[in-house]
ZAMARGU-4260 file (C-alpha; in steps of 0.2 Angstrom, whole numbers, plus 5000, padded with zeros to 4 digits):
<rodrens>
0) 4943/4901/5033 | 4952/4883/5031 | 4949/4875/5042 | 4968/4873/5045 | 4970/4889/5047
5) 4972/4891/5064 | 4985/4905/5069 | 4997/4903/5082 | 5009/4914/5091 | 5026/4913/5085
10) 5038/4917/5097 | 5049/4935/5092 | 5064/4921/5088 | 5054/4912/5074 | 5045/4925/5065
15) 5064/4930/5063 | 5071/4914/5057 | 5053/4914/5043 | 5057/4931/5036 | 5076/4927/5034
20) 5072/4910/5024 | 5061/4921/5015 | 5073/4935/5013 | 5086/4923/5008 | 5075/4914/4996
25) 5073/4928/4986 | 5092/4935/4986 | 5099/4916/4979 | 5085/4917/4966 | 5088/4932/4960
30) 5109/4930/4959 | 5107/4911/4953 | 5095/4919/4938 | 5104/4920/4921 | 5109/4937/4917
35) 5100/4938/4901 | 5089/4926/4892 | 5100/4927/4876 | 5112/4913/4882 | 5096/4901/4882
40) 5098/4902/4862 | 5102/4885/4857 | 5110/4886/4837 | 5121/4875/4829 | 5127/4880/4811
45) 5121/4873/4796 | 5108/4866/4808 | 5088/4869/4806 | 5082/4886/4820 | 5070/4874/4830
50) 5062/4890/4842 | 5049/4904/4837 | 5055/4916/4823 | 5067/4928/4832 | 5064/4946/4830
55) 5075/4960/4833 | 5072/4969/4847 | 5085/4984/4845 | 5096/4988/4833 | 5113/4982/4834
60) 5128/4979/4822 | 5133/4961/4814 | 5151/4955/4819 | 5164/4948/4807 | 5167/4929/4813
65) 5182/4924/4822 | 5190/4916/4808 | 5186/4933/4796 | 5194/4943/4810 | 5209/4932/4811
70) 5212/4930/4792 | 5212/4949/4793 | 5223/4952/4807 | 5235/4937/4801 | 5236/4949/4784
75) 5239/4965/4792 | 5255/4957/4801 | 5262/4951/4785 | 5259/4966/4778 | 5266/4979/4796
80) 5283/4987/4792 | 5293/4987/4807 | 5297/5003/4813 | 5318/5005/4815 | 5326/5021/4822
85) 5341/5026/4813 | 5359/5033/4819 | 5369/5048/4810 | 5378/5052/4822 | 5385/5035/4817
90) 5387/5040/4800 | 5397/5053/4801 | 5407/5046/4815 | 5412/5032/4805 | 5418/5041/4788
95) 5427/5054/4799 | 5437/5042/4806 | 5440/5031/4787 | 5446/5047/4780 | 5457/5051/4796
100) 5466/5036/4795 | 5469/5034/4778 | 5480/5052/4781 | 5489/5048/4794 | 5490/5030/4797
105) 5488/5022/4778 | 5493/5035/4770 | 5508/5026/4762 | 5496/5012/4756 | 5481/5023/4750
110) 5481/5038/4741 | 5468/5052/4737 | 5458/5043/4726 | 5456/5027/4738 | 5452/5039/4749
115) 5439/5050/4738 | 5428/5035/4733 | 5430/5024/4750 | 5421/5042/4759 | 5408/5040/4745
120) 5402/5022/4747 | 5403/5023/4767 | 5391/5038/4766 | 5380/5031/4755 | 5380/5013/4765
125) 5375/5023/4781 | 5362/5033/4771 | 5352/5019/4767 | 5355/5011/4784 | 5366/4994/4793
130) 5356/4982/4804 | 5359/4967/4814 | 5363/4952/4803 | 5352/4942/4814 | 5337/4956/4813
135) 5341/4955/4793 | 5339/4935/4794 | 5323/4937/4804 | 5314/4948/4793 | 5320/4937/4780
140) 5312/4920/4788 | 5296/4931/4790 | 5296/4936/4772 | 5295/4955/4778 | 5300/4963/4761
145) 5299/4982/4768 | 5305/4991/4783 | 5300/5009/4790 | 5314/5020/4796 | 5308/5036/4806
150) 5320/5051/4812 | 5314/5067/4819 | 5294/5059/4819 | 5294/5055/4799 | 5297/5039/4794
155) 5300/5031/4776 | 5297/5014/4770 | 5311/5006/4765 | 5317/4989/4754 | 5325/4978/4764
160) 5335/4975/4751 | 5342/4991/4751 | 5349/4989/4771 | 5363/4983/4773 | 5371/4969/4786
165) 5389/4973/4793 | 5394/4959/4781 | 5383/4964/4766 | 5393/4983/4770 | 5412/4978/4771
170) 5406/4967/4754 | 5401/4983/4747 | 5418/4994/4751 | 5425/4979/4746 | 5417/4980/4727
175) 5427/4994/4717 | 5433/4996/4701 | 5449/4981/4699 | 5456/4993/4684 | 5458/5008/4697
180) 5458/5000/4714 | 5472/4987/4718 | 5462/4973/4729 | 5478/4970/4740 | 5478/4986/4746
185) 5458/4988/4750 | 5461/4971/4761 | 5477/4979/4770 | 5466/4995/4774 | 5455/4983/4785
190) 5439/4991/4783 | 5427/4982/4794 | 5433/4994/4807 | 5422/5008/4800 | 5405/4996/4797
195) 5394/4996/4813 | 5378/4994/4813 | 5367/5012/4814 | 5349/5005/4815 | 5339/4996/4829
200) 5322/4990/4831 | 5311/5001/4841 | 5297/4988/4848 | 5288/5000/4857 | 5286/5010/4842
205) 5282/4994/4831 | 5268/4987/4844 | 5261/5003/4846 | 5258/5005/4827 | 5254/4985/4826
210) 5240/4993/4837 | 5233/5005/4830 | 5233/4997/4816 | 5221/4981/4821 | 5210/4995/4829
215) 5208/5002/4813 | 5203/4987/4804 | 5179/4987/4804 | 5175/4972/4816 | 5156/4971/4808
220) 5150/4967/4791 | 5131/4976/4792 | 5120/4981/4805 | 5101/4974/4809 | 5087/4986/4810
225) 5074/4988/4826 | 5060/4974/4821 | 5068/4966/4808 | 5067/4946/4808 | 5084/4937/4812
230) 5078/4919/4808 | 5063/4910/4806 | 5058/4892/4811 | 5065/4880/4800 | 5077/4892/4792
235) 5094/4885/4791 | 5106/4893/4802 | 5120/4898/4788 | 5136/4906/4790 | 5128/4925/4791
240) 5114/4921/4799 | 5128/4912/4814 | 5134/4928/4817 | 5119/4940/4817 | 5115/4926/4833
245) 5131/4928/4840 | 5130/4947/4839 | 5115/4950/4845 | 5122/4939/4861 | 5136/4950/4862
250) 5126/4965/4861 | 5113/4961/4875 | 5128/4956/4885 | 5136/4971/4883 | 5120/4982/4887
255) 5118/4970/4904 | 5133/4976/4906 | 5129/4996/4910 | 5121/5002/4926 | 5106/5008/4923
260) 5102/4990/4911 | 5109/4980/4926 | 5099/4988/4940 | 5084/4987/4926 | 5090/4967/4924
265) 5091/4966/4943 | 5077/4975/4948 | 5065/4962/4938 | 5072/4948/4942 | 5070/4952/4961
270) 5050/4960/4955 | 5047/4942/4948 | 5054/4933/4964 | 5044/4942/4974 | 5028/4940/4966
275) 5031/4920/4967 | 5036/4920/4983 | 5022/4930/4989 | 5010/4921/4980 | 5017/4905/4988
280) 5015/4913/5003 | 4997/4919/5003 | 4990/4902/4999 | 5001/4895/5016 | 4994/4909/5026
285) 4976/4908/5020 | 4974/4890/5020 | 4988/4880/5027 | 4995/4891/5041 | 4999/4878/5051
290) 5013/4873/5038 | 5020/4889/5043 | 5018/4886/5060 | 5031/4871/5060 | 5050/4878/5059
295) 5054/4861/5051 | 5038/4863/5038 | 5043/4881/5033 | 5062/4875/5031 | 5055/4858/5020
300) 5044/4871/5008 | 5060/4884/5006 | 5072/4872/5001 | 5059/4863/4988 | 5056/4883/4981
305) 5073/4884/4979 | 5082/4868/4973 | 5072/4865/4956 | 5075/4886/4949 | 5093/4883/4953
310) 5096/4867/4944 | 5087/4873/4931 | 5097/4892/4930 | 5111/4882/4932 | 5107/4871/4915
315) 5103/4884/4907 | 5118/4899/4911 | 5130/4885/4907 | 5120/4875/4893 | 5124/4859/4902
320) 5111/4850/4896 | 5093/4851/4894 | 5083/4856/4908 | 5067/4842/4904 | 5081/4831/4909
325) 5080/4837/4928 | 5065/4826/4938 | 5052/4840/4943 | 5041/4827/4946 | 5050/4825/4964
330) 5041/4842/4969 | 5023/4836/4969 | 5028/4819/4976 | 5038/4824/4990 | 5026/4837/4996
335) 5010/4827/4992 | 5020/4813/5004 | 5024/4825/5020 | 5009/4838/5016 | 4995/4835/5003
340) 4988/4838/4987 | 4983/4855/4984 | 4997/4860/4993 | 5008/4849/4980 | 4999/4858/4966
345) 5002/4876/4971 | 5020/4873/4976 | 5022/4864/4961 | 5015/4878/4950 | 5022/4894/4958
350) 5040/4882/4957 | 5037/4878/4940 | 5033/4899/4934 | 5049/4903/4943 | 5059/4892/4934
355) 5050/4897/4916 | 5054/4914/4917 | 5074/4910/4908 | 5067/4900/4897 | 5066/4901/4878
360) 5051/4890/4878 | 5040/4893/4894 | 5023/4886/4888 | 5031/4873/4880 | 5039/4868/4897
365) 5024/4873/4908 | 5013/4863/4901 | 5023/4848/4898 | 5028/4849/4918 | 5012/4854/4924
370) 5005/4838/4916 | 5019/4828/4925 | 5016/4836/4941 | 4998/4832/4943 | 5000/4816/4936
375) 5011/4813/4950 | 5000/4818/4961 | 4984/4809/4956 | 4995/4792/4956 | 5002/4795/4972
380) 4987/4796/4983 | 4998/4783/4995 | 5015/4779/4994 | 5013/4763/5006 | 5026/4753/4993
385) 5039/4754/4980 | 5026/4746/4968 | 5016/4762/4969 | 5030/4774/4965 | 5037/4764/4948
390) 5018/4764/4945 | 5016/4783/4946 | 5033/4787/4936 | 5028/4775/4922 | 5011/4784/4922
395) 5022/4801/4922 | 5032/4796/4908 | 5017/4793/4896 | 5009/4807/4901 | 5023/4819/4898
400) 5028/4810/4880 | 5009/4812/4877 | 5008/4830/4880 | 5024/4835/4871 | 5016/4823/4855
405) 5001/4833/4858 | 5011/4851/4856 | 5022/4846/4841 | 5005/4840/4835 | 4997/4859/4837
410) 5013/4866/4832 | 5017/4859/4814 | 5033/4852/4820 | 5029/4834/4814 | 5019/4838/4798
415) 5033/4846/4790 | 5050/4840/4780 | 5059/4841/4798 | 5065/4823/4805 | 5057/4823/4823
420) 5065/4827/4839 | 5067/4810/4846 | 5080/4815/4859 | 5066/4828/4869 | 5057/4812/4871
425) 5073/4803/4876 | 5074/4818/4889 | 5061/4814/4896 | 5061/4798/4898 | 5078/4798/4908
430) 5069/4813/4920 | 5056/4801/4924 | 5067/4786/4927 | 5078/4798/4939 | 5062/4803/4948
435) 5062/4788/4956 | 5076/4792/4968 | 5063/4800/4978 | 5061/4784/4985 | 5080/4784/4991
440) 5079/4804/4998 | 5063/4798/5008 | 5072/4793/5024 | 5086/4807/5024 | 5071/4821/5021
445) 5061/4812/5037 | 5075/4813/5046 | 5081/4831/5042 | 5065/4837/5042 | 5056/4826/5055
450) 5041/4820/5044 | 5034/4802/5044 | 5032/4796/5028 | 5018/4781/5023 | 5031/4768/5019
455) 5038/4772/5036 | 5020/4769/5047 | 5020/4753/5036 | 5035/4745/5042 | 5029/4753/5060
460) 5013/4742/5057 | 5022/4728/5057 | 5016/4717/5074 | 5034/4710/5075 | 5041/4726/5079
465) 5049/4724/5094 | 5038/4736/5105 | 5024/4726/5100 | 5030/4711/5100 | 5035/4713/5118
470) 5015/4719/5122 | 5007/4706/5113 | 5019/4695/5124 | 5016/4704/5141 | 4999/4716/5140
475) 4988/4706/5127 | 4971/4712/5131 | 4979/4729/5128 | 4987/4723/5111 | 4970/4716/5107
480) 4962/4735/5112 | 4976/4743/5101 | 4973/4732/5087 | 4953/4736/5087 | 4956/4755/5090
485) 4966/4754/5074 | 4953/4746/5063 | 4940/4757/5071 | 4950/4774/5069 | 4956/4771/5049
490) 4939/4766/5046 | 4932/4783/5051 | 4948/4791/5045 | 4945/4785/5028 | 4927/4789/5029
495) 4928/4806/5033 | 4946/4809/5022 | 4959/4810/5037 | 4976/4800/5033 | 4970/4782/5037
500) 4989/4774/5039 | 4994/4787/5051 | 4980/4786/5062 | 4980/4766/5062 | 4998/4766/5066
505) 4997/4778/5078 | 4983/4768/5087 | 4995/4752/5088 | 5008/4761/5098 | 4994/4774/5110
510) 4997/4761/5126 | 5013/4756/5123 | 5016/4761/5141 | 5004/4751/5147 | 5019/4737/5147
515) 5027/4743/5160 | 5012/4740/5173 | 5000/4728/5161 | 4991/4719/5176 | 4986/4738/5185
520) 4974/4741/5169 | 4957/4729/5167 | 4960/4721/5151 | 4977/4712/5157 | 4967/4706/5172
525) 4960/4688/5177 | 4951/4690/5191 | 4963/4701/5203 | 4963/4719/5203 | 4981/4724/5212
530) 4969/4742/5214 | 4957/4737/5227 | 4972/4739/5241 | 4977/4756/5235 | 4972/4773/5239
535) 4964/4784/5225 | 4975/4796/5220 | 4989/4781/5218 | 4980/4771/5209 | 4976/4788/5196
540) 4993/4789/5196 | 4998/4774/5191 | 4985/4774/5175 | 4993/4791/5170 | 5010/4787/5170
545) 5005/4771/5155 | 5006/4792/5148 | 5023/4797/5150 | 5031/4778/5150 | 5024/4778/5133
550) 5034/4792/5129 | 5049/4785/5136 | 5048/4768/5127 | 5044/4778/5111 | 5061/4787/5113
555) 5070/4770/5119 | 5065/4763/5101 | 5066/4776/5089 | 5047/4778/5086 | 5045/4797/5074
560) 5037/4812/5084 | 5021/4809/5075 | 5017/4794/5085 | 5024/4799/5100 | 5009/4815/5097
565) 4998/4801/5097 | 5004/4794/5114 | 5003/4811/5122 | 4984/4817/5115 | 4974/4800/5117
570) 4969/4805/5133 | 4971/4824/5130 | 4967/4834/5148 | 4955/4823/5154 | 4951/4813/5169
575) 4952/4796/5178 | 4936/4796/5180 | 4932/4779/5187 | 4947/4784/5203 | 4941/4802/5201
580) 4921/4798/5205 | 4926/4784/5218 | 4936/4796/5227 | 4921/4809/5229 | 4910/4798/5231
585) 4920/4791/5247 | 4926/4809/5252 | 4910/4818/5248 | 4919/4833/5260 | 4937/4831/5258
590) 4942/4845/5247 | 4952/4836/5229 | 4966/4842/5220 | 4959/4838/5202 | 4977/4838/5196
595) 4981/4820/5202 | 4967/4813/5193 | 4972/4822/5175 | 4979/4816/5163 | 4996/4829/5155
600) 4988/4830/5137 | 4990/4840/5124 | 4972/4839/5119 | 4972/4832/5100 | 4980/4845/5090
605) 4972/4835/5073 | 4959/4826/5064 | 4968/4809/5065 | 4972/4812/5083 | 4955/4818/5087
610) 4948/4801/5079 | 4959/4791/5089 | 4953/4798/5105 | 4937/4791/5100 | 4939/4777/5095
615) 4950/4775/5111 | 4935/4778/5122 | 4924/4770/5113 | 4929/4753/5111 | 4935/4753/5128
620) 4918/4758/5136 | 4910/4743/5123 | 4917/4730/5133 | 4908/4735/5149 | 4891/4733/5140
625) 4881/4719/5148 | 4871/4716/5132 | 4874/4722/5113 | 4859/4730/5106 | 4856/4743/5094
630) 4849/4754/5106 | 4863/4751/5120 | 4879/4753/5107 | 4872/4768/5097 | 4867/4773/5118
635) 4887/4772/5120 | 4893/4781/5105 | 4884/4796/5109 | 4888/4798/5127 | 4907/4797/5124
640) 4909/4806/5109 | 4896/4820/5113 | 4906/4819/5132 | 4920/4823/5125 | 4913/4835/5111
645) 4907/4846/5129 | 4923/4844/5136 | 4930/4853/5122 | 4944/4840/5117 | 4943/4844/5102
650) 4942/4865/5101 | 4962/4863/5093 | 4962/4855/5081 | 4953/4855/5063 | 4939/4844/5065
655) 4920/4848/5059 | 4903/4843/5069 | 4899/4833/5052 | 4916/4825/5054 | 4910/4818/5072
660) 4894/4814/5065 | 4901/4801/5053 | 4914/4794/5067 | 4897/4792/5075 | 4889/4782/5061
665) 4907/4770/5058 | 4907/4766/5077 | 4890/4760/5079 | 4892/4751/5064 | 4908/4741/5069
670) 4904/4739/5086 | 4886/4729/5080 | 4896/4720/5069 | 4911/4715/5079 | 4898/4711/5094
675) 4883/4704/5085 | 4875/4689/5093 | 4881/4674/5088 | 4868/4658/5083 | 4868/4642/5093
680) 4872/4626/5086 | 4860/4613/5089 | 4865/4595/5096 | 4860/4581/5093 | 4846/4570/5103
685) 4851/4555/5114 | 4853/4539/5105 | 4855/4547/5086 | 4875/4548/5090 | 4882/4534/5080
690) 4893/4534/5069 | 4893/4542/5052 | 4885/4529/5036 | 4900/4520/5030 | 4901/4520/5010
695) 4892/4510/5000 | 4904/4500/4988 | 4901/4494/4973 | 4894/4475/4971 | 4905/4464/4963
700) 4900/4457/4946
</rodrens>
């Protein structure tokens, strides 16, 4: 078992809030995912195929082109007859009422043969039909040369220029023979009366064949068998080749688009999801459970799953731009910042096989990514300064560009005729140069999340912070204490791998509340002890409250929750001894409430708050030591730290025996060395103190 793996209780509300962001994790996943991994083709025409030969995996039929379909469609509306529905009832109307008023209201102006040939010519104008003028003019400007005219359901394609216009019709009655028919007398008969127009369009008829008649036209050229190859790499993407791409997208978009392939489509996607995010979640609860333990932690880790897939099923459902442009690197460096390095690497891994799943490339990009991840990782040990981020993204940069030289290396791609693809490594670039606005999101995350990051405990380090400032001023032999608990605790932190700047800051800040009664502890002291005129159990007090005045002036100025959990478990639950001991030893029978010499605690919950318990203790019991020898220091080390080891101070939190063993060695080291005996300067006997040989000068020639 880790030996972070310390399980706690969750209470009923916080197991709910883990399986919802768990739950909810997997359902945005799955609806962000691109429907189908066809849209991550990326084909240009008359441009080289730059992916793996494409195979068919179904058969499917090959479109025409837009342009084919529009050239054909365009022709087939030149070519439409409109439809026009004719009147005979018009007709006959119309002759019947020529012949009836040539009898009785011309009939002194025409006789019977005006009459005879008049009826003939208006029946055979109607037969073959009058239109609108402006319907003729139309057709005209549209250069339709035929028009079908239906009766009864038959229709019959007609000239055009066999219909007639009202004008083209009275023209025509007009015409006769000028050897038979007097011209006079046909203008005095005023036939325009008798021409009206006896055909209309019928638009519902016409768009309803129009219709049917684009159905009707093949949309594909050819079809492409099960298993037979599309295009190979290299292979110049022509004009046939286009559209045996683009329908093959259409295809696999119309299949997603069925039940049965959408719930198959939906029903992997949310597989896949799961298996990440249950492999994410195993490593947590095997090694790091107490990740999981911290609501803020669990958040952190299911906004970091989530953010990176999005962008990159964003870039690639709407082909914004290439996804090696998007800063992954940010992953590893934020959680090897807040968390630590194997936790970066996992996170980082799981989060990169979730994003690779829509891609057309994944080795390509999990190996290119993977290489950036743990080079950010192993550069970024300490983020302490800006220098060492540009550091680690300039090491990033190379590495990536390296390895993607590396794959076109292995692949052929730079050994052939093709020009190389110098804009992936432009790409690149730019993702590594906007990875360094992790720097900027550092302070928003601590403050969403409450994490403390290293360049945070730096500026915290800084003696002219305000809080220290003022205890340097007003408790100095406690700023001195502070000051050597904070050498002593990194030195031990670093030996035995513990976070070195977090424990040192925390060190400088343990007794900040010390300020507010500096002359009640020994080491602000010269010479008067305000203790000896009060009782016991006041005197206890006032040394525990330096606990929870701490905690108030860490709230006063701002200081993060990690320090003030240094405040708090210094002391863990123990007691005053010194008051505690003097009190039974001057009550031996009064009966003692062990409460008021206790401090509140937590007990340290971690390594670096267990190490600076000890080194607490420690140098604080050094300087009651009459004389600094090896036997009485290493003497000293062992009774406190194997005290407190009995105690069981440090049951909760992850701490080995071998651990304490090495604070063990660090302490009594330090301590000989910052106590060693000093030598004596010899003086000088009476009557040899004069002054100094003045210099010889040179003799003047």
């Amino acid at each position: 078992m880790s030996r972070y793996n310390h399980h706690h209780s969750l209470r009923t509300r916080d197991r709910i809030y883990r399986i919802f962001f768990c739950v909810a994790s997997i359902v945005i996943l799955v609806m962000g995912m691109p429907t189908t991994s066809v849209s991550n083709l990326h084909y240009n025409l008359g441009e080289p195929w730059d992916n793996d030969p494409l195979i068919a995996t179904d058969s499917f039929r090959v479109l025409k082109s837009e342009q084919t379909l529009k050239r054909e469609r365009d022709s087939l509306r030149k070519l439409f007859e409109p439809y026009y529905s004719v009147d005979r009832r018009e007709a006959a109307a119309q002759v019947q009422q020529l012949i009836f008023s040539m009898q009785h209201d011309k009939k002194d102006i025409a006789n019977d043969s005006y009459i005879q040939q008049l009826r003939a010519d208006l029946i055979e104008i109607y037969r073959h039909g009058i239109m609108p003028s402006t319907d003729y003019d139309h057709l005209r400007s549209r250069h339709v040369d035929r028009i079908r005219i239906y009766e009864e359901n038959r229709s019959a394609s007609i000239p055009l220029d066999d219909i007639y216009t009202p004008r083209t019709a009275y023209e025509r009655l007009m015409r006769q023979d000028s050897t038979r028919f007097d011209r006079r007398v046909l203008s005095q008969l005023d036939l325009n009366r008798f021409v009206n127009t006896n055909l209309s369009y019928d638009e519902t008829k016409s768009q309803q064949q129009l219709r049917d008649a684009e159905e009707s036209l093949v949309p594909y050229i050819g079809q492409v068998k099960v298993g037979e190859k599309i295009v190979d790499r290299g292979q110049i993407v022509d004009s046939y080749t286009f559209n045996v791409l683009r329908s093959m997208e259409h295809y696999m978009s119309e299949r997603a688009r069925s039940g049965t392939e959408w719930l198959a489509d939906t029903g992997g996607k949310a597989l896949y999801v799961l298996i990440m995010s249950l492999l994410l979640l195993f490593y947590f609860r095997q090694f790091r459970s107490d990740y999981l333990d911290h609501l803020q932690s669990a958040l952190f880790l299911t906004c970091m799953f989530l953010i990176f897939p999005l962008a990159t099923y964003a870039f690639v459902q709407h082909q914004f731009m290439s996804v090696y442009m998007v800063p992954y690197c940010i992953l590893p460096v934020f959680t090897r910042i807040f968390m630590d390095s194997r936790t970066a690497f996992i996170t980082h891994t799981i989060t990169l096989l979730t994003c690779a799943v829509v891609l057309q490339h994944p080795f390509e990009f999990m190996v290119i990514q993977s290489v950036a991840g743990l080079t950010a990782i192993y550069s970024l040990r300490q983020l302490s300064q800006r220098s060492d981020l540009f550091s680690a993204v300039l090491m990033v940069i190379a590495a990536t560009l390296l390895a993607r030289f590396c794959l076109q290396l292995l692949q052929g791609r730079l050994s052939g005729p093709a020009e190389p693809d110098l804009w992936g490594y432009v790409h690149l670039v730019i993702a590594g140069v906007l990875s360094t606005i992790s720097y900027l999101l550092l302070i928003p995350i601590e403050r969403i999340f409450g994490f403390t990051s290293n360049v945070t405990l730096v500026e915290l380090s800084n003696i002219n912070n305000q809080i220290l400032r003022r205890m340097s001023e007003e408790a100095p032999g406690t700023f001195q204490h502070s000051m050597q608990v904070a050498n002593l605790a990194a030195e031990v932190a670093n030996r035995i791998g513990a976070k070195s700047q977090l424990v040192r800051t925390g060190a400088l800040y343990h007794d900040i509340g010390k300020v507010e009664n500096a002359v009640f502890f020994t080491e602000n002291q010269s010479g008067v002890n305000p203790h000896d005129n009060l009782p016991y159990e006041q005197s206890a007090g006032i040394i525990i409250n330096h606990v929870t005045d701490g905690l108030r002036l860490a709230d006063k100025y701002n200081l993060p929750q990690v320090i003030k959990d240094f405040i708090q478990t210094h002391h863990g639950k123990s007691l005053v001894k010194y008051f505690y001991i003097s009190y039974k030893n001057k009550y031996p029978e009064s009966p003692i409430d062990v409460a008021l010499f206790t401090y509140p605690g937590p007990n340290p919950q971690t390594q670096e708050q267990a190490i600076l318990m000890m080194a607490d203790a420690v140098e604080a019991a050094s300087r009651s030591l009459k004389t600094y020898t090896e036997e009485t220091v290493n003497a000293l080390v062992d009774r406190i730290i194997d005290g407190q080891v009995h105690e069981g101070y440090f049951n909760q939190c992850p701490i080995t025996l071998l651990d304490i063993q090495a604070a063990k060695d660090v302490f009594k080291q330090k301590l000989m060395t910052i106590y060693h005996t000093r030598i004596q300067y010899p003086e000088l006997a009476a009557g040899r103190q004069s002054a100094p040989d003045a210099p010889k000068t040179a003799k003047k020639g």
